[in-house]
C-alpha positions as CSV (number, residue, x, y, z in Angstrom):
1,X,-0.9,-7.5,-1.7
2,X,-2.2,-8.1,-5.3
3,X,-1.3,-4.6,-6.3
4,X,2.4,-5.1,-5.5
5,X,2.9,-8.6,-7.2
6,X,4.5,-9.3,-10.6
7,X,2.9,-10.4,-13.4
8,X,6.2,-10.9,-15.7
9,X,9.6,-11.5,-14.2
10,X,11.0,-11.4,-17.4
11,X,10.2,-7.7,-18.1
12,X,10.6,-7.0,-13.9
13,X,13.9,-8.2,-13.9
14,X,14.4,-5.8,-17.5
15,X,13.3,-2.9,-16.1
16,X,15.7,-3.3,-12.7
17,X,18.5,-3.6,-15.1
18,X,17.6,-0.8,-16.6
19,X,16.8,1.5,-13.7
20,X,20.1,0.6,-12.2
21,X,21.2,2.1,-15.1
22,X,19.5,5.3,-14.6
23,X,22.6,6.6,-12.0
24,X,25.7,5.4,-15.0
25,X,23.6,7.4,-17.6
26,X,22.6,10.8,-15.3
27,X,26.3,11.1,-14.3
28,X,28.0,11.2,-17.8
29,X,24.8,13.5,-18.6
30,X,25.5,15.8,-15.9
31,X,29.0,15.9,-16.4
32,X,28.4,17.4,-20.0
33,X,30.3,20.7,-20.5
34,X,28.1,23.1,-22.0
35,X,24.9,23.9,-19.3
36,X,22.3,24.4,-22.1
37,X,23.4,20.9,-24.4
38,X,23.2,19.5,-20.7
39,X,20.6,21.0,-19.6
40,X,18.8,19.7,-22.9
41,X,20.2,16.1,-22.6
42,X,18.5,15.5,-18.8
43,X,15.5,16.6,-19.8
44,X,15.5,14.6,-22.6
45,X,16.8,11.9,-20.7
46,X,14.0,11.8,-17.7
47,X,11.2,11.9,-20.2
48,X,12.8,9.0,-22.2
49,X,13.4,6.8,-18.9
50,X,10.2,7.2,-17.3
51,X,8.3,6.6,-20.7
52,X,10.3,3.5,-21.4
53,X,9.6,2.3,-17.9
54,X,6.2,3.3,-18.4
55,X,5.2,1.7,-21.6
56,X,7.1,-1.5,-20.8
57,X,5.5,-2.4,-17.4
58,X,1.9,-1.8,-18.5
59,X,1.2,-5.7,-17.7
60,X,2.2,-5.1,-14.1
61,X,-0.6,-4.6,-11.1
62,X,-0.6,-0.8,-10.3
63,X,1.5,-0.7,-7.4
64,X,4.0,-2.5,-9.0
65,X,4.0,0.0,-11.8
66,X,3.9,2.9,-9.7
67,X,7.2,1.9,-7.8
68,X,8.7,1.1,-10.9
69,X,7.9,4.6,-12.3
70,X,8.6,6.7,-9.0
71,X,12.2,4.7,-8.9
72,X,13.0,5.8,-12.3
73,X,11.8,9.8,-11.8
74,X,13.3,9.9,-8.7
75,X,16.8,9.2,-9.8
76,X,16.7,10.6,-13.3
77,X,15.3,13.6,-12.4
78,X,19.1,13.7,-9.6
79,X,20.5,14.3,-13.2
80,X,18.7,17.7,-13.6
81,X,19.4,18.9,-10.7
82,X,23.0,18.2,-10.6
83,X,23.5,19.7,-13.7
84,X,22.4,23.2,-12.4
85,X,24.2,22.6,-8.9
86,X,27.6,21.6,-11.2
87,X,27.3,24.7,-13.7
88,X,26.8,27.3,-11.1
89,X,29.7,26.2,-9.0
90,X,27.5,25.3,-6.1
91,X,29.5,21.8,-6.5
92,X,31.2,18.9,-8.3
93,X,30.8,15.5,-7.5
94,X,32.8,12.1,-7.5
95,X,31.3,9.4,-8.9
96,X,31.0,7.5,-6.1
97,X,29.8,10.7,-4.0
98,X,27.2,11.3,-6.8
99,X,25.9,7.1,-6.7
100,X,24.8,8.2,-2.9
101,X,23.1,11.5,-3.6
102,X,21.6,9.4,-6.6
103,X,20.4,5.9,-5.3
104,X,21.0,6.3,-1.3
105,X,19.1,9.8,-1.1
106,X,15.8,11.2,-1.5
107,X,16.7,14.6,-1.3
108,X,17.9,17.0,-4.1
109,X,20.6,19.1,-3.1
110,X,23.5,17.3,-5.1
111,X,26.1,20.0,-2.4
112,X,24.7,18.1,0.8
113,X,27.5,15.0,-0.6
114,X,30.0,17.3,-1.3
115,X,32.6,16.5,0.8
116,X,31.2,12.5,2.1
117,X,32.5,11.0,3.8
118,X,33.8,13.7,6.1
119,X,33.4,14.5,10.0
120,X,30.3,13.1,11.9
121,X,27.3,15.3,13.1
122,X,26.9,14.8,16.6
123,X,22.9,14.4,16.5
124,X,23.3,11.6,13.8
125,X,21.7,8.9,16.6
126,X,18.7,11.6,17.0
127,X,17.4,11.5,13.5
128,X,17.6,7.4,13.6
129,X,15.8,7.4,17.5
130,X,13.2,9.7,16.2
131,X,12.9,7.8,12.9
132,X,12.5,4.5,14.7
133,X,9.7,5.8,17.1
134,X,7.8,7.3,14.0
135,X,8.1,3.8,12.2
136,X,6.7,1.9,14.9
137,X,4.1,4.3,15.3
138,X,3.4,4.4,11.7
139,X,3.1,0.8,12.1
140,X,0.7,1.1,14.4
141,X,-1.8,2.8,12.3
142,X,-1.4,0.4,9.7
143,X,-2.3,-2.2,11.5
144,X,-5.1,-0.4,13.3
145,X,-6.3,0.8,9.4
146,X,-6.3,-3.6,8.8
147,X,-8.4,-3.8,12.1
148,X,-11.2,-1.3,11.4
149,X,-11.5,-2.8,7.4
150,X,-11.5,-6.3,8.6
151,X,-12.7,-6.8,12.3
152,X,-15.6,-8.7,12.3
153,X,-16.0,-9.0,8.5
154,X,-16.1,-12.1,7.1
155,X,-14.4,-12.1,4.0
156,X,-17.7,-12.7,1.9
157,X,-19.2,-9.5,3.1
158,X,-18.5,-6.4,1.5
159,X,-17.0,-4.0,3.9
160,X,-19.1,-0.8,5.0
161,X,-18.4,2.3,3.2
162,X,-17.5,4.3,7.0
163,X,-14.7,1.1,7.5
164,X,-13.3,1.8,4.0
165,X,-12.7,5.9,4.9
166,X,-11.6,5.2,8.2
167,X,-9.3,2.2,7.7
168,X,-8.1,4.8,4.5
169,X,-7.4,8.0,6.6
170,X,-5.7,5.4,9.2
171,X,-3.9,4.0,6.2
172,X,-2.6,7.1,4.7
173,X,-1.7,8.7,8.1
174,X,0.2,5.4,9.1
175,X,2.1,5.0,5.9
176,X,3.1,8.7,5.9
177,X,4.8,8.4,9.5
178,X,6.4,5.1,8.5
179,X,7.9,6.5,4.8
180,X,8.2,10.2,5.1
181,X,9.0,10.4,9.2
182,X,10.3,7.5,10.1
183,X,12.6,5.6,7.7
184,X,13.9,9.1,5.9
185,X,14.3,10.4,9.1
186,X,16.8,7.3,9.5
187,X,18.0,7.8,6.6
188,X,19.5,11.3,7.4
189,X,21.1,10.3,10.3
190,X,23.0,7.4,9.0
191,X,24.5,10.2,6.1
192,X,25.0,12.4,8.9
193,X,27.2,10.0,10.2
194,X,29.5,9.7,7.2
195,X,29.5,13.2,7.3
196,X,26.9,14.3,4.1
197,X,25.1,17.8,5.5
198,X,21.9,16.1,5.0
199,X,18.3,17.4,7.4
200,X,14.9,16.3,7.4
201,X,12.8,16.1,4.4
202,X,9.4,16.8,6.4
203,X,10.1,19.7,9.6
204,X,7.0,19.7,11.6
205,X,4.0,20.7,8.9
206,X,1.7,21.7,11.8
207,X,3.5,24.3,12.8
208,X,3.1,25.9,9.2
209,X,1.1,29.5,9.2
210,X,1.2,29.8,5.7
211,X,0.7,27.6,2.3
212,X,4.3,29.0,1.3
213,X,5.6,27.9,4.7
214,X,4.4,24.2,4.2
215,X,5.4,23.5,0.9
216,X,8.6,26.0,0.7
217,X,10.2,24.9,4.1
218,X,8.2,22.1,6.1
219,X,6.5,19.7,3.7
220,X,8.5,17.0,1.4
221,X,11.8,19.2,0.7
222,X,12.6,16.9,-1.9
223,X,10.0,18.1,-3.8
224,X,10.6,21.7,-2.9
225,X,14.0,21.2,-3.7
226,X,13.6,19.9,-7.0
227,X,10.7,22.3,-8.2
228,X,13.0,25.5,-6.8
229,X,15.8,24.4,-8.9
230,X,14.4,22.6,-12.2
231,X,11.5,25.1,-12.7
232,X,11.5,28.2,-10.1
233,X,14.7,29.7,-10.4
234,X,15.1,28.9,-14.2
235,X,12.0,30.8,-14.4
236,X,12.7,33.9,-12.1
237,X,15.0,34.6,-15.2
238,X,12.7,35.7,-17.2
239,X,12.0,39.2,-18.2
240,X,9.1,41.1,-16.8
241,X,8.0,42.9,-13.7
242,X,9.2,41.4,-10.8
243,X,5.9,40.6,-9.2
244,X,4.1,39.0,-12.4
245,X,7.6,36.9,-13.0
246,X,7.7,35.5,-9.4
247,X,3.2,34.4,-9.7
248,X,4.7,32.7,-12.7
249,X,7.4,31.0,-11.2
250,X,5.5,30.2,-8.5
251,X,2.5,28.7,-10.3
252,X,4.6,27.3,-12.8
253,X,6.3,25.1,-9.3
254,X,3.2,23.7,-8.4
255,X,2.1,22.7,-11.9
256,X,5.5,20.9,-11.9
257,X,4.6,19.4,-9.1
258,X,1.5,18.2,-10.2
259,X,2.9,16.6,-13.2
260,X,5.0,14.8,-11.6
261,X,2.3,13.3,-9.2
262,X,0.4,12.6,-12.2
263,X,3.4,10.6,-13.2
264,X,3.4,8.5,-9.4
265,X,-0.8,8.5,-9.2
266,X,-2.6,8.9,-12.9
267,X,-0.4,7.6,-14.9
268,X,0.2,3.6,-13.0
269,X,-3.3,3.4,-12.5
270,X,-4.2,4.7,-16.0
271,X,-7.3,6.8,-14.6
272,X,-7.5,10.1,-12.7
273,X,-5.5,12.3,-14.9
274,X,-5.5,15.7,-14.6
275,X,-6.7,15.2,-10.4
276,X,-3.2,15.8,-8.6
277,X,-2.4,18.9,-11.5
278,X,-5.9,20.2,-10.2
279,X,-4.8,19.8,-6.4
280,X,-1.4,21.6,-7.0
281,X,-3.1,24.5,-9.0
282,X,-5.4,25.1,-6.4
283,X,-2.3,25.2,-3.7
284,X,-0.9,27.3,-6.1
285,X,-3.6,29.9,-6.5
286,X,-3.2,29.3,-2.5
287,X,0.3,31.0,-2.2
288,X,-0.2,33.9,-4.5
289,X,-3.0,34.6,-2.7
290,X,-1.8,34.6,1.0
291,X,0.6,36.9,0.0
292,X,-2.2,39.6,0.2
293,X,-3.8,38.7,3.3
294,X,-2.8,40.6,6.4
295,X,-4.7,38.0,8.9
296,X,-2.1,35.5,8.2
297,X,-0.2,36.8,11.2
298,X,-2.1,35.4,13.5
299,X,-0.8,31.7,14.3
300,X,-4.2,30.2,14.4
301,X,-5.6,31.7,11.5
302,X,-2.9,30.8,10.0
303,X,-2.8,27.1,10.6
304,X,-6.4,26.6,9.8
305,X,-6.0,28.5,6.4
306,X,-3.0,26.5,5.8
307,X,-5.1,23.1,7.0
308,X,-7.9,24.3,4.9
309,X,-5.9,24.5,1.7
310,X,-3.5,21.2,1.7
311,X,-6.6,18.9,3.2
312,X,-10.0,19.6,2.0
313,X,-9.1,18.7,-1.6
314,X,-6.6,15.9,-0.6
315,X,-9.7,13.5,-2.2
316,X,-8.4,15.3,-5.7
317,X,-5.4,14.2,-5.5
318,X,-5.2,10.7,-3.8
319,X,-8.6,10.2,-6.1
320,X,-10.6,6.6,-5.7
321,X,-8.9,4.9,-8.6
322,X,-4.9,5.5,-6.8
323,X,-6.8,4.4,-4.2
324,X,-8.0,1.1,-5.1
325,X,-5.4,0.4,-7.0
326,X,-2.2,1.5,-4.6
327,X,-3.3,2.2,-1.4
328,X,-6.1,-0.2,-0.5
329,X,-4.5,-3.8,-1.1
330,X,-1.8,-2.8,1.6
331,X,-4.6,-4.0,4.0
332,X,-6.4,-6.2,1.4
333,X,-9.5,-4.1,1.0
């Protein structure tokens, strides 16, 4: 896997130091007293971390660079949230209790480790079964994805443009049952087992009969999470009429979410900018929309609309250069 190799160990092992750092620096951030100099300070501090990690791995193959920058968003961005889930009273965390919401845990509610470790859920063995299956099923499709790009293909010849999509949706679908399904899925259960009131990240998408459905309460909570409490509810705030304030707030989400796919897909592969903000505006349009529309009762309407609106401009956002760069030399294409 070129994409994923390093070019410098020097800088690779500088950059690990300083993203283990990221978790030290969030905490004493988040543990500032006054919410607005706090508030101030994370943001401050996610910009600074992901630029520095940015900047200094542009030597790197793409996929190494696009770990490297998720890592660093991922747990500077647990800073932000924390600091709105300590100054509302929702909770306060040990250190130690905020190291495992920070580096063991994807999601972003900083209340789920409020108490760890504390009594174990009973269905803790569930979530690592079902995450298990998913994996091996995931794995599956990856290596079905290597079979369709490579069978028969000598390594001289270039590969047929219908193998390349194939092999790609196979890919895509394989990697998302492995990551987001499978080893999350494990994930909560072995923090259910210590006790942390973690759930699943991803609750059965196809069941969604509405764009607001799939992104607010089925689809990558972690995101939803994040974008509800770093950029929705801040913005609910503001004066106005109710209705205009909440298609602001609700734009404004998905734009955040776009950005900060910009910052896992654009920005490591240096092309494609402005692709994934596109996607999540056009989702976004989505949601105000549906909110009008009286067929959306229907189930089946409303999983086709749904369908319509996440997949048919998924090519925007996982655009050819991501691809090539990130996806593709998993399986060597």
């Amino acid at each position: 896997m070129t994409g994923y190799s390093i070019n410098n160990i020097t800088v690779v092992a500088w950059l690990a130091i300083f993203i283990c750092a990221i978790p030290l620096i969030g905490f004493s951030v988040a543990t500032l007293q006054r919410l607005a100099i706090a508030r101030i300070v994370a943001w401050i501090f996610v910009v600074a971390a992901v630029l520095f990690v940015e900047r200094t791995s542009t030597s790197e193959p793409y996929g190494t660079r696009m770990l490297l920058i998720v890592v660093s968003l991922l747990w500077s961005m647990k800073a932000v949230v924390y600091v709105e889930a300590r100054h509302h009273g929702r909770c306060v965390l040990t250190f130690w209790r905020w190291m495992g919401f920070c580096v063991g845990w994807i999601g972003m509610r900083a209340e789920s480790f409020r108490n760890v470790p504390d009594k174990t859920f009973s269905d803790w063995r569930e979530f690592i079964w079902r995450g298990l299956i998913r994996m091996l099923v995931g794995g599956a499709f990856v290596a079905t994805a290597w079979m369709v790009a490579h069978g028969g293909v000598n390594e001289t010849t270039e590969i047929e443009s219908w193998r390349r999509w194939i092999a790609t949706a196979l890919l895509l679908l394989g990697l998302s049952l492995t990551v987001h399904f499978g080893f999350f899925n494990i994930l909560t259960g072995i923090w259910r087992y210590f006790g942390a009131r973690c759930s699943t990240l991803f609750r059965a998408p196809l069941l969604s009969r509405s764009l607001a459905e799939f992104w607010g309460r089925r689809w990558n909570l972690a995101f939803s999470e994040m974008t509800a409490l770093a950029v929705f509810r801040p913005l609910k705030q503001l004066p106005g009429r109710s209705q205009q304030v909440t298609v602001l707030a609700t734009i404004g989400g998905f734009l955040f979410s776009g950005m900060l796919h910009e910052l896992a897909i654009s920005v490591p592969v240096g092309a494609g900018y402005g692709l994934p903000m596109l996607y999540f505006l056009i989702n976004g349009i989505g949601v105000v929309l549906e909110k009008r529309l009286a067929f959306l009762d229907s189930s089946l309407l409303g999983r086709a609309w749904t369908s319509a609106w996440v997949l048919l401009p998924l090519p925007i956002l996982f655009h050819p250069r991501f691809l090539a760069g990130c996806v593709w030399p998993i399986i060597r294409l």
